[in-house]
N, C-alpha and C positions, 0 to 999 in steps of 0.2 A: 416455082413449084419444086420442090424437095425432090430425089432422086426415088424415095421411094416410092411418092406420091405419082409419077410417072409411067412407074412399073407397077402400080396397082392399077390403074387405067388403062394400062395394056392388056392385062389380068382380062377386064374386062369384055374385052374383043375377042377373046380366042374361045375356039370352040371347046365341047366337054371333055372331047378326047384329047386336045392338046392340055387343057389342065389336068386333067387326070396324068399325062404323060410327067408334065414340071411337077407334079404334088409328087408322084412317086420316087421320082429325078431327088425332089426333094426330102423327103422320110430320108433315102439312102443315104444320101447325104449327112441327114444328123442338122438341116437346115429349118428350124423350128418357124423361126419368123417368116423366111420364104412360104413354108406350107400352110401356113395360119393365113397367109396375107394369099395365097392361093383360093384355100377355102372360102373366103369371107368373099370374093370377086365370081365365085360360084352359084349359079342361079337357085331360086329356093322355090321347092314346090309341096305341096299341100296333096297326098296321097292317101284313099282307100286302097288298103290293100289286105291279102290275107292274112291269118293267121300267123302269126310269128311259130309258134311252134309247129304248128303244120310244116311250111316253108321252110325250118333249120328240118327235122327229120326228115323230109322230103330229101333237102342238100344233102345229109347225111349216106340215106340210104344211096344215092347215085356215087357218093364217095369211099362207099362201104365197096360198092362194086367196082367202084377203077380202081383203087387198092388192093385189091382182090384179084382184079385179074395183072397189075403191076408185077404182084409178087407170086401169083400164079406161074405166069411166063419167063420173068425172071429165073425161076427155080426151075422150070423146065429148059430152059437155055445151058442151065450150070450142068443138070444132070446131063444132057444130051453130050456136053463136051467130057464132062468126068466117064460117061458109059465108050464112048470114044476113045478115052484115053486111056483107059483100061485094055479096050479090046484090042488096041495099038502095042501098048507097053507089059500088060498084064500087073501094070505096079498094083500092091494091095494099098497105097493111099489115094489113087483114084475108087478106088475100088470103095473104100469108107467112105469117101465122099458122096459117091454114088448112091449110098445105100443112105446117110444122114440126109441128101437130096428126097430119095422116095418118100425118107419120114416124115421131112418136111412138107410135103406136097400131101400125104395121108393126112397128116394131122392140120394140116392148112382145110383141108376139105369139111374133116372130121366140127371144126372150131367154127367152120361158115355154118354149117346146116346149124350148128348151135345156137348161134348167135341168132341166125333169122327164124327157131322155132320159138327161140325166149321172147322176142321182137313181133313176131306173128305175120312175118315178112316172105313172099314165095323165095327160096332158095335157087328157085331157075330164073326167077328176075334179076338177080344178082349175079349169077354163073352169065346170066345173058346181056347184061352188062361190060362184062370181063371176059369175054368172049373166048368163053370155055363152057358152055352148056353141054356141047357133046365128047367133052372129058369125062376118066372116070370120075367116079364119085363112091367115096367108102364110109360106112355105118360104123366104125370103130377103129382105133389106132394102139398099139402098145407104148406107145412114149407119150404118156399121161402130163408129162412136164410140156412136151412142144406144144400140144394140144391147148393148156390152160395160156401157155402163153400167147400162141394165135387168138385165142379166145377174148383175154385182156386187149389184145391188140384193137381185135374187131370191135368189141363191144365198147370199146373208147370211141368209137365214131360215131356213137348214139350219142354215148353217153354226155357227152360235152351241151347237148341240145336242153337235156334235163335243167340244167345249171345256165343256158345263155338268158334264158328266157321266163 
């Protein structure tokens, strides 16, 4: 018996999480044959299941909201230290910061509610997700630029669903 014929046999034996652990092991790797000879010793089943688009927007929508509140928080951690540092130092490049932070977090806001009125999606489902629902929340921003860019951003995490499926 051939060396690899052995280790497909082995393949065999181990449970889903341990091949799932060697297939991943294996992708990073760049180990094609390993992950092929992985797959093929993987058990095969025969599934009703839902809607595929249902299912990716459903994904979507939950990942609309950890990113959301990712970069929510994120940006509240940054201003919290630039407002800090400011009040420390009085330097006026904390002081920018600070204020490019606010715009960010306005027009971050500004760009969800957008997204989930185009979508047709509760915008407290998603803030409650990202566990900011009792933040503010603002109806307009002046930096028209960050705003469209949030917006691409977000609306990229639908939008991928339109196109999987």
């Amino acid at each position: 018996m051939t060396t690899a014929a052995r280790v497909d046999k082995l393949y065999s034996k181990l449970s889903p999480e341990e091949l799932a652990g060697l297939a991943f092991e294996a992708t990073v790797r760049g180990d094609k044959a390993e992950h092929d000879a992985i797959l093929a010793s993987v058990g095969k089943r025969t599934y009703v299941c839902l809607d595929q688009r249902f299912c990716g927007l459903l994904t979507a929508y939950c990942d609309l909201g950890m990113f959301y509140g990712v970069s929510y928080w994120k940006n509240r951690a940054h201003m919290a230290y630039a407002e800090t540092l400011h009040e420390a130092t009085g330097d006026d490049k904390s002081k920018a910061l600070r204020d490019h932070l606010l715009d960010s977090a306005i027009a971050m806001d500004v760009a969800l509610q957008a997204v989930c009125a185009k979508m047709n999606i509760d915008v407290l489902a998603v803030k409650t997700v990202a566990l900011c629902v009792d933040e503010a929340s603002f109806s307009e921003s002046d930096k028209s630029e960050l705003v469209k860019e949030y917006t691409d951003l977000f609306a990229g995490f639908i939008a991928w669903t339109k196109n999987a499926v």
